[in-house]
C-alpha positions as CSV (number, residue, x, y, z in Angstrom):
1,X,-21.7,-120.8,30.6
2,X,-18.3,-122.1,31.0
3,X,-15.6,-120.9,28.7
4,X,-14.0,-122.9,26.3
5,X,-11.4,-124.8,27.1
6,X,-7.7,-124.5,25.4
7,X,-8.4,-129.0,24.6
8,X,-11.8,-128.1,22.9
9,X,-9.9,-125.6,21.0
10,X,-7.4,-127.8,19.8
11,X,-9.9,-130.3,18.7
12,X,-11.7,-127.9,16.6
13,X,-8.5,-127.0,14.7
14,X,-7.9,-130.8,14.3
15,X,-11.2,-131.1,12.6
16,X,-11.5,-128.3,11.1
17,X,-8.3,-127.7,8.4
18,X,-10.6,-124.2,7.2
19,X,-13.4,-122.0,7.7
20,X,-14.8,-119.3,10.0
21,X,-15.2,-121.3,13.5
22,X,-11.6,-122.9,13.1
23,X,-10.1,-119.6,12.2
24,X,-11.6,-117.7,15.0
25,X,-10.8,-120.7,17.5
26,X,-7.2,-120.4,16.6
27,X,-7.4,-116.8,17.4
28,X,-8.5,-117.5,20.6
29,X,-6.4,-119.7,21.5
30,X,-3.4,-117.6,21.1
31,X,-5.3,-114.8,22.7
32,X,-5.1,-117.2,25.5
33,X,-1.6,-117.8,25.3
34,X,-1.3,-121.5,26.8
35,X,2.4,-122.3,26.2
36,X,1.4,-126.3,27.1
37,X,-0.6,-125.7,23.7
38,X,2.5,-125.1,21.8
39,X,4.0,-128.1,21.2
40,X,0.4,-129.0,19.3
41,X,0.0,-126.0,17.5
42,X,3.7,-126.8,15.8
43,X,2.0,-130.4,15.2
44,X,-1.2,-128.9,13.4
45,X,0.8,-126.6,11.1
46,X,1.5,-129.5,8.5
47,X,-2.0,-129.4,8.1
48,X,-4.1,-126.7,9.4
49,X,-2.2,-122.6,8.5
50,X,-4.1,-121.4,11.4
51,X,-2.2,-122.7,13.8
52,X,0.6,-120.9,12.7
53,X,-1.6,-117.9,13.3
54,X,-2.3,-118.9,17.0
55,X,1.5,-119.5,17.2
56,X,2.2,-116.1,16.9
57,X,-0.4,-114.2,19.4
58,X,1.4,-116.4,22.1
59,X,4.2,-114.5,22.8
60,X,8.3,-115.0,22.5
61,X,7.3,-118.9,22.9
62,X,5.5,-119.0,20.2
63,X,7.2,-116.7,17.4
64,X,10.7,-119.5,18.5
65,X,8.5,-122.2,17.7
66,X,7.3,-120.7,14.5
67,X,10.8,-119.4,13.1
68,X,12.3,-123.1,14.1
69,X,10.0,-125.6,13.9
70,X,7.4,-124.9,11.4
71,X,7.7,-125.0,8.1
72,X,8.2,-121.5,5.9
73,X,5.3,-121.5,4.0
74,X,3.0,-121.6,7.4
75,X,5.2,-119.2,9.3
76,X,4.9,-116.5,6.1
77,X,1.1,-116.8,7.0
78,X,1.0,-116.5,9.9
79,X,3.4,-113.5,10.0
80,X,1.2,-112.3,7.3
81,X,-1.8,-111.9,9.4
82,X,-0.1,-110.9,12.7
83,X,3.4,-108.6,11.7
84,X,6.4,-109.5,13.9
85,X,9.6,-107.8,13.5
86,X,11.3,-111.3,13.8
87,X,9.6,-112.5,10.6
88,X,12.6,-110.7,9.2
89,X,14.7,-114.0,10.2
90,X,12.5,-115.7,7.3
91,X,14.3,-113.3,4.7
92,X,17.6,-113.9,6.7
93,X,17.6,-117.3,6.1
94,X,17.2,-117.1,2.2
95,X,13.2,-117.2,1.6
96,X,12.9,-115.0,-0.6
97,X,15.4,-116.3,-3.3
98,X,14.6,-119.5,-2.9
99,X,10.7,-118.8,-3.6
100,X,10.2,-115.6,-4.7
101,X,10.2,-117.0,-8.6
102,X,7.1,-118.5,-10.3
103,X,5.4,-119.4,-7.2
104,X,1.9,-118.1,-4.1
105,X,4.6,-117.9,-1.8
106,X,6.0,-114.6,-3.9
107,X,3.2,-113.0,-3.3
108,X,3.2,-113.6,0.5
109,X,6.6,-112.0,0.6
110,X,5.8,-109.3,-1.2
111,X,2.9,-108.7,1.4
112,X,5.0,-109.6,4.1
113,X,7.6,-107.1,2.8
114,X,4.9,-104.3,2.5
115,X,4.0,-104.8,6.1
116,X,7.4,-105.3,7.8
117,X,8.4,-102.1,5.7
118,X,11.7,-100.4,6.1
119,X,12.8,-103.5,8.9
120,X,13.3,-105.7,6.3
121,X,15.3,-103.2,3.7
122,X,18.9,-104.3,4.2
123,X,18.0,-108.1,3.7
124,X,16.5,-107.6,0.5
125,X,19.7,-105.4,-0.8
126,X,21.4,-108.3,0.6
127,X,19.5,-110.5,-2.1
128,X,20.2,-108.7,-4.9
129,X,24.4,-108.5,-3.9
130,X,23.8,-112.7,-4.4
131,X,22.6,-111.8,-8.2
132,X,19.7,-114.2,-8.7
133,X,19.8,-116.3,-11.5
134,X,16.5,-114.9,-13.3
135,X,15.6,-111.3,-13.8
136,X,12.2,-111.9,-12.7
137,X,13.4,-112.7,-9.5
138,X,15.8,-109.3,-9.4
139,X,12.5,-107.0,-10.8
140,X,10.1,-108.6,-7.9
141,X,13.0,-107.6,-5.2
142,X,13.1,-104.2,-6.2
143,X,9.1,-104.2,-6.4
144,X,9.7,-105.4,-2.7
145,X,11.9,-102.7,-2.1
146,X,9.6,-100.2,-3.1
147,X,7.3,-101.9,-1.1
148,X,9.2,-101.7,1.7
149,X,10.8,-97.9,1.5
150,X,9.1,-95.9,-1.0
151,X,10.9,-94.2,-3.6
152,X,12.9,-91.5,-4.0
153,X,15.9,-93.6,-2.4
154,X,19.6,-92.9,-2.2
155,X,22.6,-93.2,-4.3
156,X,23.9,-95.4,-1.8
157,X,20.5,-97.7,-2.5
158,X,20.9,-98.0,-6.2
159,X,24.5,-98.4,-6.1
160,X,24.0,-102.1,-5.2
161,X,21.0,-102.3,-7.8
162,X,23.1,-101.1,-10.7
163,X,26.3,-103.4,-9.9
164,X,24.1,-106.4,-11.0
165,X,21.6,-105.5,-13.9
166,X,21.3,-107.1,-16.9
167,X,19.5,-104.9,-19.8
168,X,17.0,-106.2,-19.6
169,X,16.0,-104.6,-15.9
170,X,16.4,-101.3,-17.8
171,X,12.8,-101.7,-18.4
172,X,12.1,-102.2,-14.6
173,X,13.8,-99.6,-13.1
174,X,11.8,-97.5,-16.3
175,X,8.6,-98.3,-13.9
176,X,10.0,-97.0,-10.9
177,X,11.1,-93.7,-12.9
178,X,14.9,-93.6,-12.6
179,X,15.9,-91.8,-15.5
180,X,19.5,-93.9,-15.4
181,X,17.2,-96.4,-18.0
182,X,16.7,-94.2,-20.5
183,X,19.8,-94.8,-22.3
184,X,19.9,-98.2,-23.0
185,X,16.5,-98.3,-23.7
186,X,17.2,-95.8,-26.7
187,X,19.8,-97.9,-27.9
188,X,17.8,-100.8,-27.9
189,X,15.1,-99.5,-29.7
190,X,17.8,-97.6,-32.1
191,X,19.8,-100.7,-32.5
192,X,16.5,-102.7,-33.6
193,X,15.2,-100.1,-36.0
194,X,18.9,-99.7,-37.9
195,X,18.8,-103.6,-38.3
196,X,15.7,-104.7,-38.5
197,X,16.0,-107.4,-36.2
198,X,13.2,-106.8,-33.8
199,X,13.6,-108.9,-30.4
200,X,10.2,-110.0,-29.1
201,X,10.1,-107.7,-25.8
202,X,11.2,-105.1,-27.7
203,X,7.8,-103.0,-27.1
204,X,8.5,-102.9,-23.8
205,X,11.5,-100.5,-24.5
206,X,9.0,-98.2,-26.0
207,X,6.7,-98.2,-22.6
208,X,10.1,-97.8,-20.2
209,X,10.7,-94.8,-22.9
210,X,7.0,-93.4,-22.3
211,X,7.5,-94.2,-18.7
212,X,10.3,-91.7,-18.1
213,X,9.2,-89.1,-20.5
214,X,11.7,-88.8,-22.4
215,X,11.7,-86.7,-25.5
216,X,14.9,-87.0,-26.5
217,X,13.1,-90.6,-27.5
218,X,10.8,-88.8,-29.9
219,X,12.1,-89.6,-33.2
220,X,12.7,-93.3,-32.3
221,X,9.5,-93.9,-31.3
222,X,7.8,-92.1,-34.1
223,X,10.1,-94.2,-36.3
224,X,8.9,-97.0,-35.1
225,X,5.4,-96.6,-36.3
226,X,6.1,-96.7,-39.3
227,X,7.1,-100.8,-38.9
228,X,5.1,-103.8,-39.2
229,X,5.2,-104.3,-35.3
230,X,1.7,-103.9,-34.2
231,X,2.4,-104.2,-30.5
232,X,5.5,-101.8,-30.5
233,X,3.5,-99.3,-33.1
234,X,0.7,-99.3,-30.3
235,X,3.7,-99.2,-27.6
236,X,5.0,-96.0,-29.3
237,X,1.3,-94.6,-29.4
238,X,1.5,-94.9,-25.5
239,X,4.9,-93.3,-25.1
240,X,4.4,-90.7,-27.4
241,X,0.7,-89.5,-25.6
242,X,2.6,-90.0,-22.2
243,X,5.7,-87.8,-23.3
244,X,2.7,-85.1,-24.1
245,X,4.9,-83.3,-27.2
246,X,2.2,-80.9,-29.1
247,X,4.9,-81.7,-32.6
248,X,4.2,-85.4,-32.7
249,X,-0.3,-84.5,-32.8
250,X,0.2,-84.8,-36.8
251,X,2.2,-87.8,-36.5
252,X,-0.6,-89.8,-34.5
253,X,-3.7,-87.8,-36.6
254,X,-2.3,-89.9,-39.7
255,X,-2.1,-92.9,-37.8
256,X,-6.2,-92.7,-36.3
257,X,-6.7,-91.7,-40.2
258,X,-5.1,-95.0,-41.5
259,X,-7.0,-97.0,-38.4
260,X,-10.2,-95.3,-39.9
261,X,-9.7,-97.1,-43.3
262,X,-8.0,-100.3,-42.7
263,X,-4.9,-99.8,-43.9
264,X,-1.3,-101.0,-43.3
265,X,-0.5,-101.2,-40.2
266,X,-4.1,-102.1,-38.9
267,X,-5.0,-103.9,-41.6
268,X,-6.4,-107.5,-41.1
269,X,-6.3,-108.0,-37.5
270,X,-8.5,-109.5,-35.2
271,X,-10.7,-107.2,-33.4
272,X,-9.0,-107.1,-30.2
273,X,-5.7,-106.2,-31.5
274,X,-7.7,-103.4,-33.4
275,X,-10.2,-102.2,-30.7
276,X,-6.5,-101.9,-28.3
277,X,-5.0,-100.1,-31.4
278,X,-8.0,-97.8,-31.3
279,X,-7.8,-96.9,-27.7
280,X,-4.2,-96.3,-27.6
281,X,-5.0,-93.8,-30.5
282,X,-7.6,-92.0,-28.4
283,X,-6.2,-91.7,-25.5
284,X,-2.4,-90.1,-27.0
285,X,-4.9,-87.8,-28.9
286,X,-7.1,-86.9,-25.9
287,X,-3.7,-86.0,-23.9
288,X,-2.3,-83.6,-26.5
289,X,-5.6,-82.1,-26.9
290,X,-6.4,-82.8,-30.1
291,X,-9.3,-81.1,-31.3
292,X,-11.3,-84.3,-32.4
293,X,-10.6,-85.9,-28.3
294,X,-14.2,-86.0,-27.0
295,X,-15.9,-87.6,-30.3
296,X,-12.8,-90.2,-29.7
297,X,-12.8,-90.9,-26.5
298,X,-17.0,-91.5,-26.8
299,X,-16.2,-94.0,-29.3
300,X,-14.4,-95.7,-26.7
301,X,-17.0,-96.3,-24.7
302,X,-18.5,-99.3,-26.4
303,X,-15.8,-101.0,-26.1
304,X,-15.8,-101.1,-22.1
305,X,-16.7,-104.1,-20.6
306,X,-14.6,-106.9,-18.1
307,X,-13.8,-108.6,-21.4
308,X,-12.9,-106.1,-23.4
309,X,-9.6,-103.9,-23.7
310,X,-11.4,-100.7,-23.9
311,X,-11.5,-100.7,-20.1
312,X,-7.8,-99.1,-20.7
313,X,-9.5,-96.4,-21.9
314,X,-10.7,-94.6,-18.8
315,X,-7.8,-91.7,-18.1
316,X,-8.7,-90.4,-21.2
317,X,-12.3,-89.4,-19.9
318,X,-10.7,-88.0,-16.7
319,X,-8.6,-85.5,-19.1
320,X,-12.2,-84.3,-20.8
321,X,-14.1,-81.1,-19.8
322,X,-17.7,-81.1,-18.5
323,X,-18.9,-81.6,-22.0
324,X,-18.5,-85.3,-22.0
325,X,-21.1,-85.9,-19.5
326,X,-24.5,-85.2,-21.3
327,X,-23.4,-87.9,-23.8
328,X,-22.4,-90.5,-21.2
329,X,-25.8,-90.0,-19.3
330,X,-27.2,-90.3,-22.4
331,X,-25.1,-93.9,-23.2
332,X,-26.6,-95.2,-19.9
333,X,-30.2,-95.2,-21.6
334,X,-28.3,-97.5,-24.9
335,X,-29.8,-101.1,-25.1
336,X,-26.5,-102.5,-25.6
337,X,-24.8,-103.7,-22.6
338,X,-21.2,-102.9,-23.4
339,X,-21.9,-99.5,-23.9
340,X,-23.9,-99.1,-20.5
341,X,-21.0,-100.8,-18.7
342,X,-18.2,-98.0,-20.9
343,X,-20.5,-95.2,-19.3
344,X,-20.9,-96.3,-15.7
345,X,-17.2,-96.7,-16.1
346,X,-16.6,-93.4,-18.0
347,X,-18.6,-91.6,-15.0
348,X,-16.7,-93.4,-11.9
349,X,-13.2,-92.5,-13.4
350,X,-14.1,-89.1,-13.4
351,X,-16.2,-89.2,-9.7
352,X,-19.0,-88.1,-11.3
353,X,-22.0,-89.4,-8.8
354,X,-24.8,-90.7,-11.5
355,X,-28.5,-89.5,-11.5
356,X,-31.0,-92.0,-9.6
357,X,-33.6,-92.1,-12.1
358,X,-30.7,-93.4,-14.6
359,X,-29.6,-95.8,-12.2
360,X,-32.3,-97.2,-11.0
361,X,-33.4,-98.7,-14.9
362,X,-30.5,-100.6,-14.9
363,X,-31.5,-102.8,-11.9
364,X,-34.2,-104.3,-14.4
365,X,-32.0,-104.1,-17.1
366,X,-33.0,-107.0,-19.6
367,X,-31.1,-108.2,-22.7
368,X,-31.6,-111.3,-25.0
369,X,-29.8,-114.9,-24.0
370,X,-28.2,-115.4,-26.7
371,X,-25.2,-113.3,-25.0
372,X,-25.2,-114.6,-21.7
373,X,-23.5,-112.7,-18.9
374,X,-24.6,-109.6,-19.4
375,X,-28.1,-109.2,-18.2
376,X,-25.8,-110.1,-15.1
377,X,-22.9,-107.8,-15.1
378,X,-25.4,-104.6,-16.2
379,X,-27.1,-105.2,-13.0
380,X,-24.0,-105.6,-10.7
381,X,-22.1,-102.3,-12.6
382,X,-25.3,-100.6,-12.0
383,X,-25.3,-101.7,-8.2
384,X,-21.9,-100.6,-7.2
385,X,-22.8,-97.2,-9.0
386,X,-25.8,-96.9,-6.5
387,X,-24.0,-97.5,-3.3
388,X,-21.8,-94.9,-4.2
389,X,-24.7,-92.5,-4.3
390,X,-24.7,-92.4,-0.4
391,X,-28.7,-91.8,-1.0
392,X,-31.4,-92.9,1.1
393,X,-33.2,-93.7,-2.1
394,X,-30.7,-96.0,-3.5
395,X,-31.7,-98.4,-0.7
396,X,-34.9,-99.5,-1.8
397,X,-33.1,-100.6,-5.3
398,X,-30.4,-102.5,-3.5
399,X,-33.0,-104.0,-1.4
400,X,-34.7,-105.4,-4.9
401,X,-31.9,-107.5,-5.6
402,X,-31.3,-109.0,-2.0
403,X,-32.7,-112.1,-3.6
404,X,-31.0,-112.6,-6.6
405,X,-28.8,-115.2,-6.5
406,X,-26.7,-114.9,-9.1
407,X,-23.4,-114.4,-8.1
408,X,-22.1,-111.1,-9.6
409,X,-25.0,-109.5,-8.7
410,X,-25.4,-111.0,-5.0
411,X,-21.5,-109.8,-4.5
412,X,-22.0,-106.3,-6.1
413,X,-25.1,-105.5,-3.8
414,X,-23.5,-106.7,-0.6
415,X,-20.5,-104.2,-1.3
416,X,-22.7,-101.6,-2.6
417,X,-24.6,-101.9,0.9
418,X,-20.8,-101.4,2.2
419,X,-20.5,-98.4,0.7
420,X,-24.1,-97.1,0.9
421,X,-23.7,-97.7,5.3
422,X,-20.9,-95.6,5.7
423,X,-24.0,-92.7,4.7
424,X,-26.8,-93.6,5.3
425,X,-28.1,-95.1,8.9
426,X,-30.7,-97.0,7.6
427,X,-28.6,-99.4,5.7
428,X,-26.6,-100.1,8.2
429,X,-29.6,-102.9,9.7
430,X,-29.8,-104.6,6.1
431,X,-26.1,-105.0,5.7
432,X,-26.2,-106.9,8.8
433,X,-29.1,-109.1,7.7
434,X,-26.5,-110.1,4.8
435,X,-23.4,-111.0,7.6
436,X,-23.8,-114.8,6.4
437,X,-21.2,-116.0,3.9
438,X,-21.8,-117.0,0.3
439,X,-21.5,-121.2,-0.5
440,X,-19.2,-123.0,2.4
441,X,-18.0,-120.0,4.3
442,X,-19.8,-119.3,7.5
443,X,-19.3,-115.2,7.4
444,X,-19.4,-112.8,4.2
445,X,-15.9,-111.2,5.3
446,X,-16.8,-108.1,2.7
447,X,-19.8,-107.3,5.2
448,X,-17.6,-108.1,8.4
449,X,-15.3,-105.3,7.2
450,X,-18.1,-102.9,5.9
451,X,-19.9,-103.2,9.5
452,X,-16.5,-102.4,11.1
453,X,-15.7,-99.5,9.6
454,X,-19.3,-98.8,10.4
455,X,-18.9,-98.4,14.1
456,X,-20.9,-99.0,17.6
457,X,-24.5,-98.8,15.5
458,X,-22.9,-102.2,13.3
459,X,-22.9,-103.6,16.8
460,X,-26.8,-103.1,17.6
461,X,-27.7,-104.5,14.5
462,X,-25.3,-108.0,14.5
463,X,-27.0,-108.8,18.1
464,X,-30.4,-108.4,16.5
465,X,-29.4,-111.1,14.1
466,X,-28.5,-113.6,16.7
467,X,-32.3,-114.0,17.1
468,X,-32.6,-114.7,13.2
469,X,-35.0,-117.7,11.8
470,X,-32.1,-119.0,10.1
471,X,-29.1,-120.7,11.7
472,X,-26.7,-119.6,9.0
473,X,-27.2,-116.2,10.0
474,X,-26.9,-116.9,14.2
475,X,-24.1,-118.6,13.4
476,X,-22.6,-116.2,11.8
477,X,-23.7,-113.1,13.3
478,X,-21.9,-115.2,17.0
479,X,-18.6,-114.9,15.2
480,X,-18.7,-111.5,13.7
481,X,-19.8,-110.2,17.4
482,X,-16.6,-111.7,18.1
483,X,-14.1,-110.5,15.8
484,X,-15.7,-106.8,16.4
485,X,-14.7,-107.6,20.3
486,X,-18.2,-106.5,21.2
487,X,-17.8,-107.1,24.9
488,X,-21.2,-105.9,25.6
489,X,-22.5,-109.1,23.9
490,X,-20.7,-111.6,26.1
491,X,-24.1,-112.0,28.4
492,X,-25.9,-113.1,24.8
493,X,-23.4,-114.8,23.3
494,X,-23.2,-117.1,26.4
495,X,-27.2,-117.6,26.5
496,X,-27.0,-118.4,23.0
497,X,-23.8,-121.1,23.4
498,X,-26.8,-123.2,25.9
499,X,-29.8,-122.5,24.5
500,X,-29.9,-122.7,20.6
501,X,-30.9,-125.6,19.0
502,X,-28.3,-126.1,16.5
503,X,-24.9,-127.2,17.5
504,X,-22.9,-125.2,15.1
505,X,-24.5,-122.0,16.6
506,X,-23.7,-122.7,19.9
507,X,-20.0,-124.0,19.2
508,X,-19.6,-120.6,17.4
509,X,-21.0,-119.2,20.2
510,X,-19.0,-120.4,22.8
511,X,-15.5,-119.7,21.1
512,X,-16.5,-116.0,20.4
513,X,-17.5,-115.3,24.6
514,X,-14.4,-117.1,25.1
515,X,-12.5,-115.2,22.4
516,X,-13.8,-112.3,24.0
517,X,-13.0,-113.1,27.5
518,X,-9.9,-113.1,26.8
519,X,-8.4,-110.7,24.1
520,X,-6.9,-107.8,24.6
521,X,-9.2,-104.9,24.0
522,X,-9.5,-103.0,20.3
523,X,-7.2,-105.9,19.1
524,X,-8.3,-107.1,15.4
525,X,-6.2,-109.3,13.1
526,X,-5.2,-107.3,9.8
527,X,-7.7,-109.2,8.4
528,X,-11.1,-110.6,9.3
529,X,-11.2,-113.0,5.9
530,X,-9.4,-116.4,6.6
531,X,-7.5,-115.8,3.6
């Protein structure tokens, strides 16, 4: 077979804006590092982000013609999925304060930041000495920061911080734990309660309070419950649970017995401003030990589900003894899905592996369809739980629901066979059945990475599937052979680019023997997923 060539390439990522075979070509082609490619790379980037990618595998030629001729949003991704210490140039010349605000390209920099790490520290103090306009653009810096150096840092660090904070980053810098906040949060809340002139973020001084600890904050915050501000009386819940004070147990005891009957503050709300009243209650209670903690925190559990704010609920059931987990087993047998989901929940906050023959119910788990959804997401929850098992048995269950297309479902098998191959061999030849994507992508990129981590027996497995009845799977299995830089396949990769009848397998084909022709051995990009 002859290899690709650097033009067929270059027509691929002209046709192809997106998708496996594209994204896999570009690799390639920087792998091959044909500078006379440039030039048409930095054309392609206005339309195709892999190019950018290619751009920067080619060497010092490349990352110049990223940083000054391609526009910032392509070179962010591309420095994204290959880290160069010259990406640094990007926050040099003002990226991130002109698009770290309200916009996708904030969170690339914050990943960006994260990988480049401590490189890329004295630029971003450099952005907050040129005091940004909006706070939200000063909170995501220091988010970056902490990204980028993690905390404890230096009074020299702060200094710069402090110089330009307005109050209300007092709340921010409450995340991160500097105890400098606590101050002016107090006199916030202090200043509210005296006047009664509540500003609308003002629960937020109560979480920065709870944040830090801070019982000097005590009486404040129990003050405040006694208000008509729902959202700061839950607020002060929090903080007072977090702080951990044994004094303030009364306090919250009267406030679960006014919840219990409806009166003011809880009275006539809608139920999710109640249920998230009710959790807060529990979970203060459950962290200063109250006697009545475990018959809380179980009335908690029916209100877990993805919809629901009860999912808030789950370090309360890590705080609980061993006693909570006969009643939990015995939620997972409950006919009502949203307590099923609360207990599979309950039970993974606390590690707790789950019994097979409770498991294994779920898979069939029926409920009427009048409530739609969640026939669906009992099934998936009770997948996931399986693969963690790491049993041989859990297999044949996962197995059952191969052919259930529903996408929940389909998604939580696929990751549960992840999981499940890291322990046992024999799933390790079913996962790789599954290494075709979902809807218009070519690869499941969730399987790509689980068969990695999975090792030279992944390997075996994905050149068994390039035999497979259906092209989908050839195809897909060609690329993943590929990205694993399998250099054993090369011989059947190149047999397969000739011989198989479908075009989009052997295109696939040829770009992964080519791909591994030339790449440099163990290199992977940071990610396998084109996005």
């Amino acid at each position: 077979m002859l290899p690709i060539t650097t033009a067929e390439l270059l027509t691929i990522l002209h046709r192809d804006s997106y998708g496996d075979r594209a994204w896999l070509a570009a690799v390639t082609l920087g792998a091959m590092g044909d500078s006379e490619a440039i030039p048409v790379l930095v054309m392609l980037t206005e339309k195709n982000h892999y190019a950018a990618r290619a751009l920067c595998l080619m060497g010092d030629e490349g990352i110049e013609a990223l940083l000054a001729k391609v526009s910032i949003v392509a070179a962010v991704d591309g420095f994204l999925r290959f880290p160069h210490p010259r990406a640094a140039e990007l926050l040099d010349k003002g990226l991130l304060h002109q698009h770290f605000h309200g916009s996708d390209v904030a969170g690339r920099n914050q990943q960006m930041v994260k990988q480049l790490g401590a490189f890329v520290f004295p630029y971003l103090l450099e952005l907050i000495k040129k005091k940004p306009d909006k706070t939200t653009e000063i909170c995501n810096v220091i988010r970056s920061l902490q990204q980028a150096v993690p905390m404890p840092w230096t009074a020299e660090v702060w200094e710069p911080i402090y110089r330009y904070l307005s109050q209300g980053d007092w709340v921010t810098l409450a995340e991160f734990g500097e105890q400098r906040a606590a101050a002016p949060l107090r006199d916030a809340l202090k200043n509210a309660l005296e006047t009664k002139k509540k500003p609308d973020m003002l629960w937020l001084a109560a979480i920065g309070l709870g944040q830090l600890r801070d019982r000097s904050a005590i009486p404040l915050l129990v003050s405040a419950l006694e208000t008509k501000d729902l959202q700061l009386i839950t607020s002060s819940i929090w903080a007072l649970g977090e702080i951990g004070e044994p004094d303030t147990l009364p306090v919250l005891q009267e406030m679960l017995r006014k919840w219990t009957r409806g009166e003011r503050p809880f009275h006539s709300k809608s139920r999710e401003t109640r249920v998230n009243a009710r959790v807060e209650l529990a979970l203060a209670l459950t962290k200063l030990k109250a006697p009545e903690a475990l018959e809380l925190m179980l009335g908690c559990v029916g209100y877990y589900d993805p919809y629901d704010w009860g999912v808030s609920a789950t370090p309360g059931f890590v705080l609980l003894g061993e006693e909570v987990i006969p009643p939990l087993h015995a939620a997972l047998k409950s006919k009502r899905p949203r307590v099923v989901i609360g207990a599979i929940h309950a039970l993974a906050s606390r590690n707790e592996l789950i019994p097979l023959p409770l498991l294994m119910p779920l898979l069939l788990f029926r409920h009427s369809p009048t409530e739609w959804g969640w026939e669906e997401a009992v099934r998936s929850e009770a997948a996931a739980a399986l693969g963690k098992t790491g049993r041989l048995e859990a297999l044949e269950g996962l197995i059952g629901l191969l052919d259930d297309t529903r996408y929940d479902i389909s998604v939580s098998v696929r990751q549960a066979l992840v999981t499940l191959a890291l322990n046992v061999p024999e799933a390790v030849g079913i996962l790789a059945t599954q290494i075709a994507g979902q809807q218009s992508w070519t690869l499941d990129h969730t399987v790509l990475e689980g068969l990695a981590k999975v090792g030279d027996r992944a390997l075996v497995s994905l050149r068994e599937q390039l035999k497979a009845s259906e092209a989908r799977t050839r195809e897909a299995a060609a690329l993943a052979l590929g990205w694993l830089n399998d250099q054993e396949a090369r011989g059947l990769l190149g047999e397969l680019s000739l011989s198989d009848s479908t075009p989009e397998v052997r295109e696939a084909a040829a770009i992964a023997a080519t791909y591994l022709r030339v790449v440099k051995p163990g290199f992977r990009p940071t990610s396998f997923s084109p996005y």
